[in-house]
RODO-2510 file (C-alpha; in nm, 4 decimals, decimal comma):
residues 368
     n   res          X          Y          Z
     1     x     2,8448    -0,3747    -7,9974
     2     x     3,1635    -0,3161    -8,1876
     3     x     3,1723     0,0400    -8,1056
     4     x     3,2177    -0,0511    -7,7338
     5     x     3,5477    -0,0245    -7,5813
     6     x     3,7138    -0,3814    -7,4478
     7     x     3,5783    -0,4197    -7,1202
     8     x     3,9148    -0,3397    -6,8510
     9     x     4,1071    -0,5894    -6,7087
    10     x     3,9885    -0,7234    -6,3726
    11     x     4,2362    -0,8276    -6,1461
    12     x     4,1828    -1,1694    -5,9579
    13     x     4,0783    -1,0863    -5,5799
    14     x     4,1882    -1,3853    -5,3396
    15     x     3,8751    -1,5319    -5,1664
    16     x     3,8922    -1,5726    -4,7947
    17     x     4,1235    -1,8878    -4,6760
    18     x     3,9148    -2,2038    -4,5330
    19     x     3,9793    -2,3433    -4,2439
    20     x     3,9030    -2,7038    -4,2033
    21     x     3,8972    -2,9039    -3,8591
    22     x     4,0348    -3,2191    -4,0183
    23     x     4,3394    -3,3346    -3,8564
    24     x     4,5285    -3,4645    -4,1853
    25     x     4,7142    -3,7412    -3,9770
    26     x     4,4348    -3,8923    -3,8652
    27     x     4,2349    -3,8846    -4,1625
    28     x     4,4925    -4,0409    -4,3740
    29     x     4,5565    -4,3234    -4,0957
    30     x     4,1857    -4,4071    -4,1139
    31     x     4,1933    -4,4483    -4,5255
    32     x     4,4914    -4,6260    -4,4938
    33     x     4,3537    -4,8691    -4,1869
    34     x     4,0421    -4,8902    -4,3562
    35     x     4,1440    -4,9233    -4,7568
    36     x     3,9214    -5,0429    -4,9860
    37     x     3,8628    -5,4004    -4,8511
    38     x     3,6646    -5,3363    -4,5464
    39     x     3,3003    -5,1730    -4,6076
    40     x     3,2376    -4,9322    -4,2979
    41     x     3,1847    -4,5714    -4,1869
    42     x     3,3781    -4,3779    -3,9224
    43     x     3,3427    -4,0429    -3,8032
    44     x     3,5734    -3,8806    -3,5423
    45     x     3,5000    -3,5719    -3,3451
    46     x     3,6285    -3,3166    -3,0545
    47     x     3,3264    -3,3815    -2,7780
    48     x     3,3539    -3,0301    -2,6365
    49     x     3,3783    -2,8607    -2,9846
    50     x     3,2468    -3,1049    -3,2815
    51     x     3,5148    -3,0148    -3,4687
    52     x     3,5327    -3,3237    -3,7385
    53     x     3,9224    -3,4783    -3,6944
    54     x     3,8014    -3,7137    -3,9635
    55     x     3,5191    -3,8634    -4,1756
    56     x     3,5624    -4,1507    -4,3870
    57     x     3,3366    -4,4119    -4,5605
    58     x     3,5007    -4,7543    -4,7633
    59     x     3,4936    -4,8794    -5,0192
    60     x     3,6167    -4,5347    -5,1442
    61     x     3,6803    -4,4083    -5,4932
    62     x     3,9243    -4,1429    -5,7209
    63     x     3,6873    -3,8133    -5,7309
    64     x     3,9311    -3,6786    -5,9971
    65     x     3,7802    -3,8963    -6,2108
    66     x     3,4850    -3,7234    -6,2574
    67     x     3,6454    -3,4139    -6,3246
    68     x     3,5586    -3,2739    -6,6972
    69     x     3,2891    -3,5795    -6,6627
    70     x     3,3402    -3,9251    -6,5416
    71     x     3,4524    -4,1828    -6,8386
    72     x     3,1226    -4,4420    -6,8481
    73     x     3,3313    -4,7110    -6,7605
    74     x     3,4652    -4,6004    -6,4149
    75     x     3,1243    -4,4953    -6,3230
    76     x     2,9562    -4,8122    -6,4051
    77     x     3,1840    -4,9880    -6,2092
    78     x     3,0876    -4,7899    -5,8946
    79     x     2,7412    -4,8641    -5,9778
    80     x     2,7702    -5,2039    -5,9882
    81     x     2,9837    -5,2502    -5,6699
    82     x     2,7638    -5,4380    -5,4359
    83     x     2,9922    -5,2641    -5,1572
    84     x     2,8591    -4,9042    -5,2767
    85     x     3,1296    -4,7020    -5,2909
    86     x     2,9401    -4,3897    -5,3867
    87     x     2,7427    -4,4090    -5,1093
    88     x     2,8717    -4,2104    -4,8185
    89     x     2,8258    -4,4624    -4,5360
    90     x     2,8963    -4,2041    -4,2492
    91     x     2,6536    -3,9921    -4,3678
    92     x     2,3661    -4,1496    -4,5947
    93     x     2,4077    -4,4950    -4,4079
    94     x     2,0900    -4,5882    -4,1957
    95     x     2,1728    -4,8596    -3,9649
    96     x     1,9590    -5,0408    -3,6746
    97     x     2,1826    -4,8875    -3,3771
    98     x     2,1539    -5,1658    -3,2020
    99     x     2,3269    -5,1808    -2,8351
   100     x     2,5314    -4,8371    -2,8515
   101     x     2,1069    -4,7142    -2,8208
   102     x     2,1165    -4,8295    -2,4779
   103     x     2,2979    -4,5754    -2,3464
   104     x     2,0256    -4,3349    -2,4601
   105     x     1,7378    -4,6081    -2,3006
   106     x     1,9421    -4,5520    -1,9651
   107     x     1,9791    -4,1612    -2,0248
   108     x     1,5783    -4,1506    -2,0575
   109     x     1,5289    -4,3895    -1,7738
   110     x     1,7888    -4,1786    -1,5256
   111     x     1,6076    -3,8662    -1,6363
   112     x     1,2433    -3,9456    -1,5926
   113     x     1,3879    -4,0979    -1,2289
   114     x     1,2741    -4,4531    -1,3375
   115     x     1,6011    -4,5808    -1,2493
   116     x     1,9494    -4,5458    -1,0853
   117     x     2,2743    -4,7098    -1,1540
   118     x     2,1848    -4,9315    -0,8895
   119     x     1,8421    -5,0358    -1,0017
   120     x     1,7764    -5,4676    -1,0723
   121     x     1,4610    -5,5648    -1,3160
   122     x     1,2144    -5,7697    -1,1928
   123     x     1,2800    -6,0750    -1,3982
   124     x     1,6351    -6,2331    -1,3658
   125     x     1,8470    -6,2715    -1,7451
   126     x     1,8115    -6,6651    -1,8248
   127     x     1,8883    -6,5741    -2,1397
   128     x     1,5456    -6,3787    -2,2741
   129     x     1,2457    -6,2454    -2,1895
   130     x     0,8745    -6,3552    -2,1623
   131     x     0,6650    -6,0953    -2,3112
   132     x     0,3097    -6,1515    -2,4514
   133     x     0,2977    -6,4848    -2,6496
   134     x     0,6804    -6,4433    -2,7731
   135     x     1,0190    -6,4825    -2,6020
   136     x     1,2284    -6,2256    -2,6785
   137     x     1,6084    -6,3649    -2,6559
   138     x     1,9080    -6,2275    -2,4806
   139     x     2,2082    -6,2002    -2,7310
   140     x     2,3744    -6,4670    -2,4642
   141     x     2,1726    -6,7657    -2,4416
   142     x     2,3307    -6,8202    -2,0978
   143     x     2,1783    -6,5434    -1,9248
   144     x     2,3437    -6,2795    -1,7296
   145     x     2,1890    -6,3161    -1,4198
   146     x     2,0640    -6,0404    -1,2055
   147     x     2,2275    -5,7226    -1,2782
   148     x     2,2052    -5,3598    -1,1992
   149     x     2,1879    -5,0860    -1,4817
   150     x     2,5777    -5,0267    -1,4902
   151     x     2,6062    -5,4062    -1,4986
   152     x     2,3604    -5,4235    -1,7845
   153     x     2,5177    -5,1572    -1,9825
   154     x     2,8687    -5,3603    -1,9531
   155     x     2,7295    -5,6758    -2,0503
   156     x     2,4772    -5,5393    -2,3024
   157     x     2,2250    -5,7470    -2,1448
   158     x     1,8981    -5,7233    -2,3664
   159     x     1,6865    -5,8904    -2,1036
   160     x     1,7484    -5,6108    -1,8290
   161     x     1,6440    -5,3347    -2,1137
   162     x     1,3300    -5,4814    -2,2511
   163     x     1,2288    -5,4478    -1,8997
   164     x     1,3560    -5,0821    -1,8417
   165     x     1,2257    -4,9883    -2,1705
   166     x     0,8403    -5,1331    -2,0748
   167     x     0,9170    -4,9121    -1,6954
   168     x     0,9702    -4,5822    -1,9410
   169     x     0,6766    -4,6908    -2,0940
   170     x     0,6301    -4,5864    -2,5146
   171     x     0,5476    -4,2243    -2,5391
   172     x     0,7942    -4,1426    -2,3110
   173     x     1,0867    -4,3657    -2,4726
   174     x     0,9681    -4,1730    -2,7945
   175     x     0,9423    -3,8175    -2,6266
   176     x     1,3056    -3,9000    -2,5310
   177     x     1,4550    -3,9774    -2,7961
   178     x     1,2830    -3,6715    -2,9547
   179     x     1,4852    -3,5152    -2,7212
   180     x     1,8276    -3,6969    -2,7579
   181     x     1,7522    -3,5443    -3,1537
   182     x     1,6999    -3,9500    -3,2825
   183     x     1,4917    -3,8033    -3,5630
   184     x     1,7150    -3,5158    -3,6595
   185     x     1,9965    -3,4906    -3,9032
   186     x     2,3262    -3,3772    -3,7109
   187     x     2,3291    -3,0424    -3,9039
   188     x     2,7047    -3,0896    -4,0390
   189     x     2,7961    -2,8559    -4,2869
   190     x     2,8025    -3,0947    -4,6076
   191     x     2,5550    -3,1683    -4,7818
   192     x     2,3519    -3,4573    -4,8679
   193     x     2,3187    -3,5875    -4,4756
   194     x     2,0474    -3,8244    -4,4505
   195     x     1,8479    -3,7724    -4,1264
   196     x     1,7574    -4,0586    -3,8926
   197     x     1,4216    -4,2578    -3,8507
   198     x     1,2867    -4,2104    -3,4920
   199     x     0,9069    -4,2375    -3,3945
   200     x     0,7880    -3,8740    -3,2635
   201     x     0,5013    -4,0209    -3,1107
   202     x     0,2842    -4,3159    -3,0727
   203     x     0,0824    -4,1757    -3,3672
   204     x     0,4106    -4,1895    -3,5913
   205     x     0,3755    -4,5710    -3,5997
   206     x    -0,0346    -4,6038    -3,6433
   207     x     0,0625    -4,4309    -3,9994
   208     x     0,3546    -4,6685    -4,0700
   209     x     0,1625    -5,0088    -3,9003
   210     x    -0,2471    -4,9348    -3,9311
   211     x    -0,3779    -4,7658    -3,6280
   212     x    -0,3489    -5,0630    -3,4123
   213     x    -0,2094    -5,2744    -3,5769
   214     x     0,1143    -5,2933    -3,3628
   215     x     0,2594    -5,3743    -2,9956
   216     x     0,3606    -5,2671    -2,7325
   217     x     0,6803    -5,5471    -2,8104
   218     x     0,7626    -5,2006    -3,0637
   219     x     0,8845    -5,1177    -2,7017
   220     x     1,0858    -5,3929    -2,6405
   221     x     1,2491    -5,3147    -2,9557
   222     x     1,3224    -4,9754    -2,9598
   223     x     1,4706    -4,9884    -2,6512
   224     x     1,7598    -5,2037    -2,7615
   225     x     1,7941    -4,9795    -3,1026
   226     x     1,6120    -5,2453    -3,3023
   227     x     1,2713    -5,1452    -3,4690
   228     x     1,1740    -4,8774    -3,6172
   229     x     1,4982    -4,6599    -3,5278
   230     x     1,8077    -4,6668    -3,7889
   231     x     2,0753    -4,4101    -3,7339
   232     x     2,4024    -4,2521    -3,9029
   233     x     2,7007    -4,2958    -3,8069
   234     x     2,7715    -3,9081    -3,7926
   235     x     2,3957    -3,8652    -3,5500
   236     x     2,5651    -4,1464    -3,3373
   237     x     2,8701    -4,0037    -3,3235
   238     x     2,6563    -3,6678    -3,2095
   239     x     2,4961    -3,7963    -2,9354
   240     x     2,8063    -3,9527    -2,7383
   241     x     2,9575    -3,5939    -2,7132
   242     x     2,6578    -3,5476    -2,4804
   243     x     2,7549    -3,8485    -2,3082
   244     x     3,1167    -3,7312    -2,2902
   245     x     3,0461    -3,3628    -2,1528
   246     x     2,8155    -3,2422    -1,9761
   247     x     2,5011    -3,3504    -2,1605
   248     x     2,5442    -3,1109    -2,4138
   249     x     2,5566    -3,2467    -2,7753
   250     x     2,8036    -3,0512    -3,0365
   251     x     2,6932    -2,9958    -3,3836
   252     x     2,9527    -3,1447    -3,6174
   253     x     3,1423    -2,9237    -3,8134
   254     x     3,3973    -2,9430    -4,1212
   255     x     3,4710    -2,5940    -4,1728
   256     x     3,6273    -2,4247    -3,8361
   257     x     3,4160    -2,1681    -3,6984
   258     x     3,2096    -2,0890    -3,3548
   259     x     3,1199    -2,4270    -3,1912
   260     x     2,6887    -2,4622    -3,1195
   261     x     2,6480    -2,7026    -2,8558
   262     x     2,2779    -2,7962    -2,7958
   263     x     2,1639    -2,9104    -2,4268
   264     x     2,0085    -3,2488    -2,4952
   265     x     1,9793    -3,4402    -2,2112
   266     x     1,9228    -3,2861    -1,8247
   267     x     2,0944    -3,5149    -1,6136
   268     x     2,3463    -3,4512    -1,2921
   269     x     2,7211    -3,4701    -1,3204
   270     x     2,7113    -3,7635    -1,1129
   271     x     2,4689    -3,9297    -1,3474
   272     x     2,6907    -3,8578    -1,6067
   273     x     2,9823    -3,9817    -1,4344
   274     x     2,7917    -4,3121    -1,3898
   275     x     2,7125    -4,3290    -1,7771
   276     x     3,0990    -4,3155    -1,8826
   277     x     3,2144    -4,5747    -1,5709
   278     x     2,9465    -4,7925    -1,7205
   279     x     3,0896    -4,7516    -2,0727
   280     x     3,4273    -4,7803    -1,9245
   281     x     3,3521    -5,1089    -1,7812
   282     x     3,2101    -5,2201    -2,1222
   283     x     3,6009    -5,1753    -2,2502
   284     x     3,7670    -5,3854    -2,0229
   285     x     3,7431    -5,8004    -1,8654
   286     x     3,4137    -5,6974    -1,7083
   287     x     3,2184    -5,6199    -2,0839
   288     x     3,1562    -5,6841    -2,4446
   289     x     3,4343    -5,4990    -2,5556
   290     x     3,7719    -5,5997    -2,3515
   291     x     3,9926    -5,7039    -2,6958
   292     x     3,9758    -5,2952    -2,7972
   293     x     4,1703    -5,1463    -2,4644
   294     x     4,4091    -4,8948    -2,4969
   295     x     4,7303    -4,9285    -2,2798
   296     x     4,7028    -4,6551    -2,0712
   297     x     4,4408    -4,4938    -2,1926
   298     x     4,0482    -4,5609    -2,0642
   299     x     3,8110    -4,5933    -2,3770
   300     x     3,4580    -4,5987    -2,2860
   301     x     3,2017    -4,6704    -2,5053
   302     x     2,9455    -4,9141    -2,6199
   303     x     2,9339    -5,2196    -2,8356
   304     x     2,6323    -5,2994    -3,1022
   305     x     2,5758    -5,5914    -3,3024
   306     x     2,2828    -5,4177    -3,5764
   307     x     2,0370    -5,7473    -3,6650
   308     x     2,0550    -5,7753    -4,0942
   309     x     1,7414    -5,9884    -4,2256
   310     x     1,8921    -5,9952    -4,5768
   311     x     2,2469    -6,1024    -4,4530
   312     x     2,5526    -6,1156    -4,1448
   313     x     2,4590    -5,8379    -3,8770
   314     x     2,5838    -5,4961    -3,8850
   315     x     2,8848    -5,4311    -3,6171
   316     x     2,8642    -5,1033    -3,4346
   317     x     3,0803    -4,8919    -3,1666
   318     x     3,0838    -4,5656    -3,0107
   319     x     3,3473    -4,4440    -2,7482
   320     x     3,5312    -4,2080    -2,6459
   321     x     3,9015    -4,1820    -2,4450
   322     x     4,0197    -4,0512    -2,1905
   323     x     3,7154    -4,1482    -1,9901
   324     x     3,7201    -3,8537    -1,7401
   325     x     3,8107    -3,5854    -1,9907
   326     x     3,7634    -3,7006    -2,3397
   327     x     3,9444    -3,5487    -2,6291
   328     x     3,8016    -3,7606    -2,9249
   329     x     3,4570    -3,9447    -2,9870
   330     x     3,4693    -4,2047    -3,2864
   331     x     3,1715    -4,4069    -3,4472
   332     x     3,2111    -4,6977    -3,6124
   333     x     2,9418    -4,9045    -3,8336
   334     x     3,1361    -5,1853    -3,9999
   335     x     2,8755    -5,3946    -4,2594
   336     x     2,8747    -5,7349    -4,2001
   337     x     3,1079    -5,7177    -3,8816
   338     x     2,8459    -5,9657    -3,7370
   339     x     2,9776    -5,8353    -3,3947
   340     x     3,0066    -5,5169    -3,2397
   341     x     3,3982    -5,6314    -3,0723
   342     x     3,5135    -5,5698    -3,4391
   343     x     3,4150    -5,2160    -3,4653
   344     x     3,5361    -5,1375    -3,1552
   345     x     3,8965    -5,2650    -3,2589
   346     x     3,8582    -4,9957    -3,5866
   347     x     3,8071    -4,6878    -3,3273
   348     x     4,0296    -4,8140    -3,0785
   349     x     4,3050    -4,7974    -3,3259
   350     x     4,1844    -4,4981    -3,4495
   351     x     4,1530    -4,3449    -3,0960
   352     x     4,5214    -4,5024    -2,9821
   353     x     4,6199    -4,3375    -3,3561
   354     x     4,5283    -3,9858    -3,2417
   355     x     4,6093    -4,0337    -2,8864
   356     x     4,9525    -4,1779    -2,9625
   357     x     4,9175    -4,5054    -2,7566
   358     x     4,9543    -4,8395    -2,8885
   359     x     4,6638    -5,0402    -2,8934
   360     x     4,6866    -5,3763    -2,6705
   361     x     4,6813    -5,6790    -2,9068
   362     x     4,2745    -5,8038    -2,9333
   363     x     4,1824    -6,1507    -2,7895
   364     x     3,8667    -6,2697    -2,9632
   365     x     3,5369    -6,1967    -2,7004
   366     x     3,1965    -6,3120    -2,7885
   367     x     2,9446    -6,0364    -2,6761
   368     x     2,6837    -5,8027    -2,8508
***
């Protein structure tokens, strides 16, 4: 009303300062490594905290852009970029986990006391599997003989874990990975996380199949992260800080505040121990990933090689470095890496990056 007086002057009030876990260096190396010719996803966290050092996802794209509204042009060129660059890869990418899920078959199987480190499988790797009416192939037509579970985790050998996986039997392989939080978004604070696809139960896939309409070679798959089990990058990247503490996994987080570490897995020191010498092994001459060591550094982790019906496979790899006291945890889904050696060559540089070693020069290996 014009009789009012002018409302008084109110002076600005400073909100509180944010704090942000990125570390700038690293997140600029991994845009600059990455660029916009490489189509991928990496996420890099502290293990012990989940502080996020750095998030990234490529193709990216100039948010300023769309400040004051995003000219039609620009925006329908994102659209129609078959690489998707407005489609956060680390984040809303659901990928077949392939091999880097083995570690959580052999978690589950160490657990329930199915196995040991120094368990062998009934059936010796020729290079697959009978099962039923269909062989199921090993991703090295040679065969890898007859191993023991930290030999299978090195050489990713597919035959030795459709075995274990039939030993845990479904419901429990399911119950575990209930457990390990397969079905669960990582609880980051962004938004717009995608969660996971995991089977709660036996039940889960009567409504997605027919009630009976599937097999018990659902097992078989699962248990090598094929199936019905697609995972972020970022829930990945989650569940290797278990591996790389003490079984606890650490909720990823932007924004620095109180870490919330979450007890997923119940297994002894020593079992632990075992897990990361396995992984270890898998980064050097005697596993899949050899061409991403670190000079003098040990990066442990695990190679994947995600099967694509439409197109090349998916390449995959999580690790970690040091070995016996980790500082960093990186995830890597690369689209169309057809093997999981070239992710692992992203987060070793990435790792050496952070950890300021050089990276030893890679030798092409053939593995899974």
């Amino acid at each position: 009303m014009r009789d009012q007086a002018d409302r008084p002057d109110v002076l600005p009030v400073a909100g509180q300062a944010l704090r942000t876990n990125i570390d700038l260096d690293l997140q600029r190396f991994v845009s600059n490594y990455l660029g916009d010719t490489l189509v991928a996803g990496v996420v890099a966290l502290d293990p012990t905290t989940g502080a996020v050092l750095a998030l990234h996802s490529s193709p990216s794209f100039d948010p300023n852009r769309f400040i004051g509204g995003v000219p039609t042009s620009y925006y329908k060129m994102l659209h129609d970029d078959p690489r998707q660059p407005l489609y956060n890869k680390a984040m809303q990418g659901r990928y077949p986990p392939a091999s880097t899920f083995k570690l959580a078959t052999a978690a589950i199987a160490l657990q329930e006391g199915i196995a040991t480190f120094d368990t062998h499988m009934e059936r010796t790797c020729n290079g697959g599997y009978q099962f039923g009416s269909r062989y199921w192939k090993c991703w090295d037509k040679k065969g890898h003989g007859n191993l023991n579970l930290t030999q299978a985790i090195a050489k990713s050998c597919d035959t030795y874990f459709y075995q274990l996986g039939l030993r845990i039997t479904l419901s429990r392989l399911l119950a575990g990975g209930v457990s390990l939080k397969m079905n669960e978004r990582s609880g980051i604070d962004l938004p717009n996380e995608v969660a996971p696809r995991w089977p709660d139960a036996p039940a889960y896939l009567d409504r997605v199949f027919g009630k009976g309409k599937w097999s018990n070679g659902e097992t078989l798959n699962l248990s090598i992260g094929q199936g019905y089990n697609t995972q972020t990058v970022l829930n990945m990247a989650r569940f290797y800080t278990a591996l790389a503490t003490d079984g606890r996994s650490a909720r990823p987080e932007v924004v620095a505040r109180s870490p919330e570490r979450t007890q997923i897995m119940n297994l002894t020191p020593q079992q632990l121990a075992g897990l990361r010498a396995a992984m270890g092994d898998v980064v050097s001459g005697r596993g899949t990933a050899g061409s991403a060591a670190i000079e003098g550094v040990q990066l442990a982790g695990k190679t994947g090689t995600a099967q694509n019906e439409t197109a090349k496979d998916h390449a995959w790899f999580v690790g970690f470095a040091p070995q016996e006291a980790p500082k960093i945890v990186v995830a890597v889904v690369l689209w169309q890496g057809e093997h999981g050696y070239a992710a692992a060559r992203i987060a070793s540089k990435v790792i050496s990056h952070y950890l300021k070693r050089p990276a030893i020069e890679p030798v092409n290996v053939e593995g899974d």
